[in-house]
C-alpha positions, 0 to 999 in steps of 0.5 A, a space after each residue: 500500500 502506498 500513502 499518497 499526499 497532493 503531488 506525489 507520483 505513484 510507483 507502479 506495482 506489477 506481478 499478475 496481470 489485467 482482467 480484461 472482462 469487467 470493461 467488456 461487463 461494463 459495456 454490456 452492464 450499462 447498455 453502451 454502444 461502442 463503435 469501437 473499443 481501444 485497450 492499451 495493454 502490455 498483453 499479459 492476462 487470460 482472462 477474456 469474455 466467453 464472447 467476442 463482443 459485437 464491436 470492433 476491439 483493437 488491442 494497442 500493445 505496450 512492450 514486447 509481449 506476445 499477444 494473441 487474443 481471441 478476438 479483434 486487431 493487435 497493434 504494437 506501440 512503439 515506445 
């Protein structure tokens, strides 16, 4: 846990991966209608919706992990 005050600067804490589902259960939850969805990722998770949802997906890929989801387009961003 980090205390933090106005000013501060975060340190980032990694070690187990994003939960890609709760963006695609918000979505759904709340009835939106994309017309398409944007997630910038280092890649590193295995936890996708059971679907592939009804819009387009593009993953922005952070890094150089080897990201092969089951659905949309894979971009590599360079840093």
């Amino acid at each position: 846990r980090q205390d933090l005050r106005p000013g501060d600067v975060p340190k980032p804490v990694g070690g187990g991966g994003t939960r890609f589902s709760p963006v695609f259960d918000y979505v759904d939850e709340h009835e939106l209608k994309p017309k398409a969805l944007i997630y910038i990722t280092d890649g590193y998770c295995d936890d996708f919706p059971s679907e592939p949802p009804t819009y387009p997906v593009l993953w922005g890929i952070l890094g150089g992990y080897d990201f092969s989801p089951p659905f949309g387009e894979v971009m590599h961003v360079l840093e």
